[in-house]
MIROBA-833713 format. One line per field, with one value per residue (C-alpha): residue number from 1; x, y, z. Coordinates in nm, 3 decimals, decimal comma. Layout:
REM MIROBA-833713
tiza c(NUM ...)
X c(X ...)
Y c(Y ...)
Z c(Z ...)
REM end
This chain:
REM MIROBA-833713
tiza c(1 2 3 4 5 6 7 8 9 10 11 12 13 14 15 16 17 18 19 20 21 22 23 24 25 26 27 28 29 30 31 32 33 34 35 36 37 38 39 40 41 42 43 44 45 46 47 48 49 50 51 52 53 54 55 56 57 58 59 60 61 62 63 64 65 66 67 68 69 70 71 72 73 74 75 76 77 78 79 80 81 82 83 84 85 86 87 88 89 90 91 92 93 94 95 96 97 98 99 100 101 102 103 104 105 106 107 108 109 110 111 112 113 114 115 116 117 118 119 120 121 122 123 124 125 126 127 128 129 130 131 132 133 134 135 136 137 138 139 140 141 142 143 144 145 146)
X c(-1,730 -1,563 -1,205 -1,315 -1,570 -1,326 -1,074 -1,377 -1,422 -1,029 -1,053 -1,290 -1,153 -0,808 -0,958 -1,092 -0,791 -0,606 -0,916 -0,854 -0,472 -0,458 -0,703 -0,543 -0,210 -0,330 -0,424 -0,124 0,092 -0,076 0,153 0,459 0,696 0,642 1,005 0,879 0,514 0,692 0,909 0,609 0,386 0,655 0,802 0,382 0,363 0,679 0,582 0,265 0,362 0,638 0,413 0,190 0,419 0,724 0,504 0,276 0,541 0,884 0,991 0,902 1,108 1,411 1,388 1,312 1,583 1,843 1,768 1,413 1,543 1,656 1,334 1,170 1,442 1,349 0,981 1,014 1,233 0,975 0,655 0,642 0,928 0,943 0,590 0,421 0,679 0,560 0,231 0,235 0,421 0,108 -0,108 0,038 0,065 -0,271 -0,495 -0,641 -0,935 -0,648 -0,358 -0,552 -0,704 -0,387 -0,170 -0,439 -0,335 -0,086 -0,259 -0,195 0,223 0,189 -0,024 0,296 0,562 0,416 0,365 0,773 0,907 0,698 0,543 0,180 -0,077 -0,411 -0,756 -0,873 -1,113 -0,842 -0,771 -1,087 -0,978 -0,666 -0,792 -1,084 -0,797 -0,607 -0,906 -0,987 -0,659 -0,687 -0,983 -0,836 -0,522 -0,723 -0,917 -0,834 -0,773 -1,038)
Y c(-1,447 -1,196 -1,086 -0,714 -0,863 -1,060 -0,799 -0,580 -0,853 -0,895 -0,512 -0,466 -0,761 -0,576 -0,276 -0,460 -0,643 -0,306 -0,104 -0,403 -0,328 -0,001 -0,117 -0,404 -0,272 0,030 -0,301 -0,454 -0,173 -0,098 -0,386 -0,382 -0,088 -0,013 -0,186 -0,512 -0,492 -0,447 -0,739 -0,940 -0,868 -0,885 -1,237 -1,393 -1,222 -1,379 -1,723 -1,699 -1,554 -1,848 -2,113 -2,046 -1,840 -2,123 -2,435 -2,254 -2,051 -2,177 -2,228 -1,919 -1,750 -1,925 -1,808 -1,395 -1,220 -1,026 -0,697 -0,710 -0,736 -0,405 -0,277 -0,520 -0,483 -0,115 -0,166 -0,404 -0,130 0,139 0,001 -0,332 -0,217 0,203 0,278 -0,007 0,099 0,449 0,328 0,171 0,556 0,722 0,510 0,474 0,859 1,010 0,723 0,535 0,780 1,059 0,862 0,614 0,857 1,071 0,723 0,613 0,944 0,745 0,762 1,055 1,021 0,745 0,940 1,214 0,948 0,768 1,060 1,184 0,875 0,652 0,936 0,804 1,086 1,024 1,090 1,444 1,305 1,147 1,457 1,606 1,286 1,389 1,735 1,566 1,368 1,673 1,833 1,536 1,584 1,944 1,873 1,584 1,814 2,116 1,948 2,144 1,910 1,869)
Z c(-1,450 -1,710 -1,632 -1,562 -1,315 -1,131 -1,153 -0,973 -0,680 -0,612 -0,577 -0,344 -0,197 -0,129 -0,001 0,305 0,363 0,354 0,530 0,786 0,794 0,988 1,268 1,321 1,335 1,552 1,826 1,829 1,851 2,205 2,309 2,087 1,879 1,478 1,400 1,601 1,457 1,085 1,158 1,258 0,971 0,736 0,839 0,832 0,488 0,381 0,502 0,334 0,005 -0,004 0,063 -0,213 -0,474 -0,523 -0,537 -0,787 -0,979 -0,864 -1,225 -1,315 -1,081 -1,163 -1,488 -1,423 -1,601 -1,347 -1,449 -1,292 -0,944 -0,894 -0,999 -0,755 -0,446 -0,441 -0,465 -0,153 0,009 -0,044 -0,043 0,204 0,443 0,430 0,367 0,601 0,896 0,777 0,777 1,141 1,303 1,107 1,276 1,617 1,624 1,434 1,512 1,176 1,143 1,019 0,904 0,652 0,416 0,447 0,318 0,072 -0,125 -0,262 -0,611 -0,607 -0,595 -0,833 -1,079 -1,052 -1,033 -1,358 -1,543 -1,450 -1,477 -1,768 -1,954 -1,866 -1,903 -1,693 -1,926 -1,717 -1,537 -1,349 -1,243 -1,083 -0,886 -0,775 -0,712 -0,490 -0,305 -0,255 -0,089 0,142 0,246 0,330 0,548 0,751 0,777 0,852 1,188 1,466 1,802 2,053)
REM end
């Protein structure tokens, strides 16, 4: 199997683990609060991730240089603690029918965010893409309540 194939699979692979996410989280938080439920999933992830990322690259850990932990702290800070607790309120609130596509715009902030930050210019057709998000969003947004 070619890299780009594989690369394909782990893809689609991801998007129904996080197409899963938001359901499942919208079921448990019938019974518990977002900070609990983020406390929850975070500790199982951590467990998990350990298990298999120190006997596998342990070494390689020990020997990261120190200036790639800031970079890595805030990541953890925005994406797995912020934006899932985020996530869960979105959910909790809008139901996963709204607040999903409305969080998986987040190509959209990184395609702004890389370009500010790294200087990475999308090809165009990346973005009739972001202009399609951008309308996706104004529909959800636009649904008047029932």
């Amino acid at each position: 199997m070619s890299d780009i194939t594989l690369g394909i699979l782990f893809a689609l692979l991801a998007a129904i683990s996080f197409g899963t996410s938001p359901v499942l989280a919208r079921i448990g938080l019938r019974y518990i609060n977002a900070p609990t439920g983020l406390l929850v999933s975070m500790l199982s992830s951590l467990a998990i991730i350990a298990a298999i990322a120190i006997p596998l690259h342990g070494r390689d850990m020990l020997e990261l240089p120190l200036h790639i932990f800031p970079w890595f702290v805030l990541l953890g800070i925005l994406n797995y603690v912020l934006g899932r607790y985020l996530n869960y309120v979105g959910v909790h609130l809008a139901g996963v029918a709204k607040a999903t596509p409305l969080i998986s715009t987040s190509p959209l902030f990184a395609m702004i965010l890389a370009f500010i930050f790294i200087q990475e210019v999308p090809p165009p057709i990346v973005f009739v893409g972001a202009l399609s998000i951008v309308g996706g969003v104004a529909l959800i947004v636009s649904e008047r309540p029932s």
